[in-house]
C-alpha positions in Angstrom: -212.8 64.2 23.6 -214.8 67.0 21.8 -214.4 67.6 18.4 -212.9 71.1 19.1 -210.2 69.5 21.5 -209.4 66.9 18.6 -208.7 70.0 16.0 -206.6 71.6 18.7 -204.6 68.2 18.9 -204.3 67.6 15.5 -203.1 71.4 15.0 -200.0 70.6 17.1 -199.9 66.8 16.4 -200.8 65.1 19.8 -200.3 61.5 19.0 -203.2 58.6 19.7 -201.6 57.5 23.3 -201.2 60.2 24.6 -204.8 61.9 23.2 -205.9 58.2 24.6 -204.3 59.3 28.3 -205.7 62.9 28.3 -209.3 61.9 27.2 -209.4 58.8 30.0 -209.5 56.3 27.7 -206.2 54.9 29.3 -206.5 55.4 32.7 -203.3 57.0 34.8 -201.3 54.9 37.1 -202.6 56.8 40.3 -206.0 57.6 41.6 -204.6 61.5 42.3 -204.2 62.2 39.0 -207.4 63.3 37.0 -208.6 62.9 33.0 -210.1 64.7 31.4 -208.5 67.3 33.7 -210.9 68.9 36.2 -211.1 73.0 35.4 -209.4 74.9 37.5 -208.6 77.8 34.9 -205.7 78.0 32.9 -203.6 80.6 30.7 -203.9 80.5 26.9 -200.5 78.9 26.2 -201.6 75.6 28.4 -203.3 73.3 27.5 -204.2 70.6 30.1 -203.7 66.9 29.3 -204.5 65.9 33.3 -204.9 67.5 36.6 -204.0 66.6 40.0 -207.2 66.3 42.6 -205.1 67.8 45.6 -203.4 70.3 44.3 -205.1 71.4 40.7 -201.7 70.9 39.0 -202.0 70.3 35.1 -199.5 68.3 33.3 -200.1 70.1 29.9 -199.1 70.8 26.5 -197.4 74.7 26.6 -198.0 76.3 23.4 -195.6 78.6 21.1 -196.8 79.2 17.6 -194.7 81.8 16.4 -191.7 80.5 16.0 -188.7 81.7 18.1 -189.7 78.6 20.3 -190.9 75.0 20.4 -194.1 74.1 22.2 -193.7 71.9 25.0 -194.9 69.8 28.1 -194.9 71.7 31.7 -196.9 71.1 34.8 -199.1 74.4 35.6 -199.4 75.2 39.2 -202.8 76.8 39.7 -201.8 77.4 43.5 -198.6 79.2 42.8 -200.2 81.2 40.3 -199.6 79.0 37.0 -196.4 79.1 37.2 -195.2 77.0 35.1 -192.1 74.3 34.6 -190.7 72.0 31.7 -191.2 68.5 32.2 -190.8 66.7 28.7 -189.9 68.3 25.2 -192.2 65.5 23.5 -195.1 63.5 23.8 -193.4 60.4 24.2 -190.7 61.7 27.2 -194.4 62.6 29.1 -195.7 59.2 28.7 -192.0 58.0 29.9 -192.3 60.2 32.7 -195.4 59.4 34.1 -194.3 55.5 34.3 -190.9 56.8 35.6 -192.9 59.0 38.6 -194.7 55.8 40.2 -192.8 53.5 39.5 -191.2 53.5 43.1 -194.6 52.7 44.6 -195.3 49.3 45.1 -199.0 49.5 45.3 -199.7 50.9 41.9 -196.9 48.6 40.0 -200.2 46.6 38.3 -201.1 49.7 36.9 -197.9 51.6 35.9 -197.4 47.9 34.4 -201.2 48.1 33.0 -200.3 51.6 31.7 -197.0 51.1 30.4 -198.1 48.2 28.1 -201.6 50.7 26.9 -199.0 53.7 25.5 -195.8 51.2 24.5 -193.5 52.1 27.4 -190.7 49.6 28.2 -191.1 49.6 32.1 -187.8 47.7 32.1 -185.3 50.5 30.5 -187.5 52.8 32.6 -186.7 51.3 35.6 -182.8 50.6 34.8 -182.9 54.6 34.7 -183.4 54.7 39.0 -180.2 54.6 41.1 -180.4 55.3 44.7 -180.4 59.2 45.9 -180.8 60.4 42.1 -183.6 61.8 41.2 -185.9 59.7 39.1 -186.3 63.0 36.2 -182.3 63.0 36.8 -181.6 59.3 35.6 -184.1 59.7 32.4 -181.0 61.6 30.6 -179.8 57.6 30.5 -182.6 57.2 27.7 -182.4 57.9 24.3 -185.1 59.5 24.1 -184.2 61.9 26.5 -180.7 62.6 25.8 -181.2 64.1 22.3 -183.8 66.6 23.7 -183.5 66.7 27.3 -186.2 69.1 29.5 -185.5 71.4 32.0 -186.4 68.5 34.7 -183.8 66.6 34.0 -180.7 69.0 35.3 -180.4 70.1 39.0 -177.6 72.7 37.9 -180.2 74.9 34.9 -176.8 75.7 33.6 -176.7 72.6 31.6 -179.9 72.5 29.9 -179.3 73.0 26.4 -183.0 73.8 25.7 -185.1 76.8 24.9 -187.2 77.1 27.9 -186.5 80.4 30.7 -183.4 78.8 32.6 -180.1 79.0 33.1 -177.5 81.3 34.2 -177.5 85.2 34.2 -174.8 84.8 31.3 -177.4 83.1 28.9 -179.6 86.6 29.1 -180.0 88.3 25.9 -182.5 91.0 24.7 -183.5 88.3 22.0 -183.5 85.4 24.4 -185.8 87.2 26.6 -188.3 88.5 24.1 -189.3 84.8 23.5 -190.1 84.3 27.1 -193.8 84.6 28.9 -194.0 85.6 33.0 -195.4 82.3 33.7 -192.4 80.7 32.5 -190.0 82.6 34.6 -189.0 82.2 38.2 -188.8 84.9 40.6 -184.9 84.3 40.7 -184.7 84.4 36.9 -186.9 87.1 36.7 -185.0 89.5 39.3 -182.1 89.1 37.1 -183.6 89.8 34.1 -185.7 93.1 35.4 -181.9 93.7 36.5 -180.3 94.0 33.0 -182.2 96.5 32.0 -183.5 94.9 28.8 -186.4 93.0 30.0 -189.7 93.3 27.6 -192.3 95.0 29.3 -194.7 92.7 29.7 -192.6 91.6 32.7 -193.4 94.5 34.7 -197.3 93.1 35.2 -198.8 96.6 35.3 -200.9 97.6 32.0 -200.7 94.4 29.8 -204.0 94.2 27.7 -202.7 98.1 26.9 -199.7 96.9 26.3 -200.9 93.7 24.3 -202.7 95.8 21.8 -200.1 97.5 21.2 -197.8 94.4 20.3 -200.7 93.6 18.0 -200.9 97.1 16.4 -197.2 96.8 15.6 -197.8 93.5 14.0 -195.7 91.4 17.3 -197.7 88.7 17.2 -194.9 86.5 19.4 -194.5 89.6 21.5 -198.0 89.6 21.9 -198.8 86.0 22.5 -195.7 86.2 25.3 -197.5 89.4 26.8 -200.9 87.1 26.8 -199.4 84.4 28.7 -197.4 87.2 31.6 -198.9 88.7 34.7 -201.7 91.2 35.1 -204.9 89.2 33.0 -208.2 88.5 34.0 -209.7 85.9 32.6 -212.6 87.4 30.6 -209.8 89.9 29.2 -207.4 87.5 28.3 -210.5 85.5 26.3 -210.9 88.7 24.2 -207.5 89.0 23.8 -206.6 85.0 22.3 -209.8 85.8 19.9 -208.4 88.9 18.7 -204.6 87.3 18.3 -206.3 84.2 16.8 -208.6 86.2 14.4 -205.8 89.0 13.0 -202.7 86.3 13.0 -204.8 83.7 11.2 -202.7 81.2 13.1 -204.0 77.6 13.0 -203.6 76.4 16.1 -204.4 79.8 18.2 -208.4 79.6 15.8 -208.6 76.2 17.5 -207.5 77.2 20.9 -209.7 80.2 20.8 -212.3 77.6 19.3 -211.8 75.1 21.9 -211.5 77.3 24.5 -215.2 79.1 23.6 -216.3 75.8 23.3 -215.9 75.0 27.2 -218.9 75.0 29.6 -219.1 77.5 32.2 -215.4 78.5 32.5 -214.0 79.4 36.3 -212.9 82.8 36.0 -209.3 83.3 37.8 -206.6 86.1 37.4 -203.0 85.5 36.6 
């Protein structure tokens, strides 16, 4: 792990296992799972932990650091335009997760065991979670650790999510609600309904949002414009400029060692979003 990665993590207080999974040190139950993550591009707010060699699908810390919301844990789907989806709220629900995800397949049992033991996962209340036709993300809410905190993955109906991530009825939409959310976090459902109400901030049109980003900064909105940052309508090489520029007049912590680590990377694919 590079020393610029290791002041990101200790900015947002990654602990040692799971710093141990994302630098390879402890290796991931399955072969289609990559770490370090291979570099397929990736949006300020995420931060890969691991990638996934068919698909280029990070599991990866999700950043918010201006308050308003909680930074989380999301796969990042690099073919469906990083869209992106709540998996666990903390570090030790991902570690959970991953040893709840293979844990149905009989060939990798040595090494979900082999994993399980490296981060401190009980593989038996993980497996007392699984009941027939449920999903396996479904039974976690049996866990502690879950229940207090649950993520979006845990519900089929969004409705009873209690969290702060973009989900949920058309009900739960309000103007302040919504000016905490980013486009990548949004489905096309969700986001039809909120374009609907009339209220929807405007980096969810997707049409002028560096303009529209310095003008958030201008005004002093640095959460409006870190959600602008991480919407629609961004080249790469733009959206670099742009995390220096937030990181350098908000004097936020973590976003100088994102824009840092970020800087820091070696011949960076350049991508749209």
């Amino acid at each position: 792990m590079t020393p610029h990665l290791t002041a990101l993590f200790d900015s947002v207080d990654i602990d040692a296992p799971l710093r141990g999974v994302a630098n390879g040190a402890i290796p991931l139950p399955s072969p289609a799972f990559v770490a370090p993550f291979q570099d397929f591009g990736f949006p300020p707010a995420c931060v890969p932990l691991w990638s996934e060699r068919a698909t280029g699908r990070y599991a990866a810390l999700w950043l918010h650091p201006f308050g308003g919301r909680r930074s989380t844990f999301v796969t990042c789907d690099v073919a469906d335009g990083y869209y992106t989806w709540e998996i666990a709220r903390t570090a030790r629900q991902l570690l959970i997760e991953v040893v709840a995800n293979f844990l149905g397949h009989a060939r990798l049992a040595t090494a979900v065991e082999r994993f399980a033991a490296d981060v401190g996962v009980d593989v038996g209340r993980v497996r007392a979670t699984r009941r027939p036709g449920v999903p396996y993300r479904h039974g976690l809410l049996d866990l502690p650790e879950f229940a207090a905190d649950p993520p979006l993955s845990c519900f089929a109906d969004e409705a009873a999510y209690p969290g702060d991530f973009p989900a949920g009825p058309a009900a739960r939409l309000t103007p302040e609600r919504a000016r905490t959310w980013c486009g990548l976090e949004v489905t096309e459902p969700l986001g039809a309904q909120l374009l609907a109400t009339g209220f929807a901030p405007l980096w969810f049109a997707g049409t002028g949002t560096p303009s529209l980003f310095e003008r958030l900064i201008d005004a002093g909105d640095f959460a409006g414009a870190w959600c602008c940052l991480n919407s629609n309508g961004w080249t790469s090489a733009a959206a670099e400029g742009a995390l220096a520029r937030l990181a350098d007049t908000s004097r936020d912590a973590t976003l100088l060692a994102l824009s840092v680590w970020r800087e820091s990377r070696p011949a960076a694919v350049a991508f749209r979003y």
